[in-house]
N, C-alpha and C positions, 0 to 999 in steps of 0.2 A: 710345049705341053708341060704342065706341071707335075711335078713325079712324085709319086706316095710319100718318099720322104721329105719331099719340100711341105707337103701337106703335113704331115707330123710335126715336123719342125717349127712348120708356121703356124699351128694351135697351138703350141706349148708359148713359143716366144710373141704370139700376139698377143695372149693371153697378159704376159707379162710387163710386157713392152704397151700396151691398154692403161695396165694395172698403174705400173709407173708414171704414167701420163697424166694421169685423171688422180691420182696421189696428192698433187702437189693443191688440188683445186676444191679438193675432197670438201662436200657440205656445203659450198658455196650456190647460192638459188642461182638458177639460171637466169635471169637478168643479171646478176650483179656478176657471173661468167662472161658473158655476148656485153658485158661494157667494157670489162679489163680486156676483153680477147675477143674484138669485133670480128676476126679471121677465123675466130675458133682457136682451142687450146691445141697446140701444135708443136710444140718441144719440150722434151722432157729435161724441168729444172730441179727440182727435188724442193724441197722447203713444204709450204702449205701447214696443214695443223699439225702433222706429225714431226713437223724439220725434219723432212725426208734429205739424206743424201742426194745427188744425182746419180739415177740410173739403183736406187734400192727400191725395193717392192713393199707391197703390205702383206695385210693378212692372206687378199684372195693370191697370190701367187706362193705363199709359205705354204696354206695348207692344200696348194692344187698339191708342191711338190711332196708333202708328208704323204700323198695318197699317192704319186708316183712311185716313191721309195720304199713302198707295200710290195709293189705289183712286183710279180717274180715270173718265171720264166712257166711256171703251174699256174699260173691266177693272180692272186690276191689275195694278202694275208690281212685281214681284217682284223684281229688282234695287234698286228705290227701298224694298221692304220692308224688307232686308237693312240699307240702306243707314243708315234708320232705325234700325234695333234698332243698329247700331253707335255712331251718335251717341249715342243714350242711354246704352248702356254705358261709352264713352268721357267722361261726364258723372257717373260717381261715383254713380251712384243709392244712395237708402239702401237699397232692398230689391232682392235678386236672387238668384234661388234658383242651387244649384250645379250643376248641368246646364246652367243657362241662361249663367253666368258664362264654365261652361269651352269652352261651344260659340262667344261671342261674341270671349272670347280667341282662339280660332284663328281663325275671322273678321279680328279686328285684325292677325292676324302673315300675313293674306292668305293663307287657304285658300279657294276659293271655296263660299258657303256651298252650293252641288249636290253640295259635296264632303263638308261637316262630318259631317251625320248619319252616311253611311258611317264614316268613319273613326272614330268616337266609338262606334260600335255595335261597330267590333274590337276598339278598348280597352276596352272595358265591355258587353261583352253583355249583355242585357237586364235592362240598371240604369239604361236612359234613358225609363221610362215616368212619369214626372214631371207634374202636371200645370199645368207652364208651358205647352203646347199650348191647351189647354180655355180657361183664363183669358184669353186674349186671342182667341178664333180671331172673335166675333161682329160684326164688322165685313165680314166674307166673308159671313154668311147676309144680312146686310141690301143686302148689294151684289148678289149672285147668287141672291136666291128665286128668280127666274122659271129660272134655268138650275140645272138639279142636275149638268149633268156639270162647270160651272166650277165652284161652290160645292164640290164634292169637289176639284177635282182643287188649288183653292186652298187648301183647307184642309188638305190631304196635304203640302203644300209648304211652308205658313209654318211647319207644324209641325215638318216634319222640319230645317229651317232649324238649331232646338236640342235637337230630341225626336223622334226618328227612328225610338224604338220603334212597332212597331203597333199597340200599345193606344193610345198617345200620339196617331199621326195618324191611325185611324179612328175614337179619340174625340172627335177633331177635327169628324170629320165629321159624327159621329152628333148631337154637339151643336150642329153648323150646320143637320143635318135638321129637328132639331126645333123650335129658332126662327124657319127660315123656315115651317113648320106654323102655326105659334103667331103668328105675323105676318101668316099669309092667314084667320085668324078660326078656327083649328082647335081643341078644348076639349081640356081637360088628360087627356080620358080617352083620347084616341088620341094624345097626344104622345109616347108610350114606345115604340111599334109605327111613326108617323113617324119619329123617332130615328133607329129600328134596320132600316129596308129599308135593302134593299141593302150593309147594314157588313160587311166581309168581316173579322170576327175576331171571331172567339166568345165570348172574353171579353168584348170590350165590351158584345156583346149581350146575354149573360147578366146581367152588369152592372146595367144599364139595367133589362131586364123583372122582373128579383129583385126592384129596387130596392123597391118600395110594398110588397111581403108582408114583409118585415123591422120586426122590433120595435125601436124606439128605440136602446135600447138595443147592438141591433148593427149600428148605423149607427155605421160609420168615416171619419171628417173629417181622415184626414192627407195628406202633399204624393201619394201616389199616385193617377194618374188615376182608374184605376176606383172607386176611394174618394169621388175628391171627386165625380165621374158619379153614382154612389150618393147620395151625402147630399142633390144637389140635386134630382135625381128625385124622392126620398122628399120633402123640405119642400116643393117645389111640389104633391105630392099629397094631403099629410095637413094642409095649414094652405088656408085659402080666403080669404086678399089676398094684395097682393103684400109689405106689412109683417109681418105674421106668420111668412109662407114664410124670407124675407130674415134675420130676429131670431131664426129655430128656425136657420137653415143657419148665423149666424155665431156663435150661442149653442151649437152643437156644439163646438169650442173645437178648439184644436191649428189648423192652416191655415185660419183662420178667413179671413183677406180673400180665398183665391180661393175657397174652398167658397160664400163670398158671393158673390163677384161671378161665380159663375157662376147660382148660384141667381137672381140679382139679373139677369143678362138674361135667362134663361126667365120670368122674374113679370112683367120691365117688358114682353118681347114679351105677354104673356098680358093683362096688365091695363092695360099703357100710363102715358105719365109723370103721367097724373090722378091715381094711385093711387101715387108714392111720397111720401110728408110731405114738406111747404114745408120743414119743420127739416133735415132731409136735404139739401133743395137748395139752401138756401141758403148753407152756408158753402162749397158742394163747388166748390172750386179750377178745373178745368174744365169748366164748367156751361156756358158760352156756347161752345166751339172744339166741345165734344159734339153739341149741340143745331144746330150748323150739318152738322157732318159729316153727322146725320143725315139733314137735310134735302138736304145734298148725295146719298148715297147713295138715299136714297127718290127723288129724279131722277132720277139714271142708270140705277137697277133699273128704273123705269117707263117711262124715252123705249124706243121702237122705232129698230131700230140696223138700219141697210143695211149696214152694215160687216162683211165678211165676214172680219176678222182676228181672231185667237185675243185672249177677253178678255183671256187668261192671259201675259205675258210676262217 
C-alpha cells in the first residue's frame, strides 16, 4: 500500500522528474517528437533549447519550489511567495514563459504583486490564461489537503501573482482539488469530478470532464491551460503507471515540460515516489531540498493547529 509520504514525495519529485524530461524536447511539434522518439521520450538527457544540464529543471519546478519555500508550518506566506518568484527572475533563468516574464517585471519596477494580475488583465484581456499557474501551483495541495477553503483561496493568489485570468486561477484550483483527492487514497476514476467541485468557471470544467472521451489525436499540449489541463487528465486516464502516463504527456510534444510536470504530480500523488525510475531520480538536480520540502509539508498538513490566524498571509 502506498503511504502518505510516498504520496508527497512522489507529487513533488514527478513533478520534477516530468519537468526534466519533457525539458530537453521542449517546443518540438509532436510529429517531429514520435519520429526522433518512436518509444516515446523516455530518458532524461538534459540539452534541448535551453542546454539543459542532465537532471536540471525549468521554470515549472523552480517556481513550484519558490512556492514551497513560502509555505510554513502557519500557512503560507504570500509575500515570501512573491518574494521568491522575484529572486528567481532576478537570476536570468534559462526558461520563462512571457506572461510570466512580464508579470515579474513589474514586480521588479515595484508594483505590488495584489496589484499585477489587474493591471495586466487591462493591458491584455484575456491573453493571460497561460499555463504558468498549473505548473507550479502543487505545493499548496500538499500544504492544505485538509482545508479546501485555504488550498483555494491560495491557489487563486499565487496564480494571479502572474496569471490572473480565470481559467488560469481556477485551474489552479481545480488541479489542487484533484491532488489532494489523489493524496487521501482517492482512484483515478473520480479525480475529474474531485477536480471540478466547486470550480466556478466553465471552462475549466468542461475542460477537465471532456478531457478522457477525446481521441488522441485531439489532445492539444501547448502553453494554454486548458490544453495542458486536458493532456494531463487524458494520460493519467488512458496509461496505468506513473511512467507511462508521464512519457504519453511529454511525448505529446510542443510544452512538453509543463504538460509533464503537471501530469507528473497527478501520477506521483496517485502512485507515489516507488513508481517513478531510479534513472529519473537520480541525475534530478533537486532530489534532496524536494524530498525534504515534502516531508516538511506532510508535517504541517497533519499537526493539529490552535491557532486561530488566517493560514493565508
Amino acid at each position: 500500500m502506498t503511504s502518505l509520504r510516498e504520496r508527497y514525495e512522489g507529487t513533488l519529485l514527478g513533478l520534477a522528474a516530468a519537468d526534466a524530461l519533457g525539458g530537453a524536447v521542449e517546443f518540438m511539434p509532436r510529429s517531429a517528437v514520435l519520429r526522433a522518439f518512436p518509444d516515446g521520450v523516455r530518458e532524461i538527457t538534459g540539452g534541448g533549447p535551453h542546454d539543459l544540464r542532465r537532471g536540471e529543471v525549468t521554470d515549472d519546478t523552480a517556481m513550484a519550489l519558490a512556492i514551497a519555500r513560502a509555505c510554513t508550518e502557519d500557512g503560507i506566506d504570500l509575500d515570501a511567495v512573491a518574494s521568491n518568484f522575484l529572486s528567481w527572475y532576478r537570476s536570468a533563468p534559462k526558461d520563462i514563459g512571457i506572461t510570466t516574464s512580464r508579470a515579474l517585471s513589474k514586480l521588479d519596477a515595484g508594483v505590488p504583486w495584489r496589484d499585477i494580475g489587474d493591471r495586466m488583465l487591462a493591458e491584455t484581456p484575456m491573453k493571460l490564461a497561460g499555463n504558468g499557474s498549473v505548473m507550479r501551483c502543487a505545493p499548496i495541495a500538499l500544504r492544505f489537503r485538509h482545508d479546501s477553503t485555504a488550498l483555494r483561496e491560495a491557489s487563486i493568489d499565487t496564480a494571479r501573482m502572474t496569471h490572473a485570468d480565470p481559467m488560469a486561477t481556477w485551474g489552479s484550483v481545480a488541479l489542487n482539488q484533484a491532488i489532494a483527492y489523489l493524496l487521501d487514497g482517492g482512484n483515478l476514476d473520480g479525480v475529474r469530478q474531485a477536480a471540478t467541485e466547486g470550480i466556478a468557471n466553465t471552462d475549466v470544467v468542461d475542460a477537465i470532464l471532456s478531457a478522457v472521451d477525446r481521441d488522441y489525436a485531439d489532445v492539444r499540449s501547448g502553453g494554454f491551460v486548458l490544453e495542458t489541463l486536458g493532456a494531463a487528465f487524458w494520460s493519467i486516464a488512458h496509461r496505468d503507471s506513473l511512467e507511462e502516463a508521464i512519457v504519453t504527456a511529454v511525448s505529446m510534444g510542443d510544452d512538453t515540460d509543463t504538460t509533464g510536470a503537471v501530469t507528473g504530480a497527478l501520477a506521483g500523488a496517485h502512485y507515489g515516489v516507488g513508481a517513478i525510475p531510479e534513472r529519473w531520480l537520480e541525475p534530478l538536480e533537486p532530489r534532496k531540498e524536494l524530498i525534504e520540502l515534502a516531508a516538511n509539508l506532510l508535517a504541517w498538513s497533519e499537526a493539529e493547529s490552535g491557532d486561530a490566524k488566517s493560514p493565508i498571509r
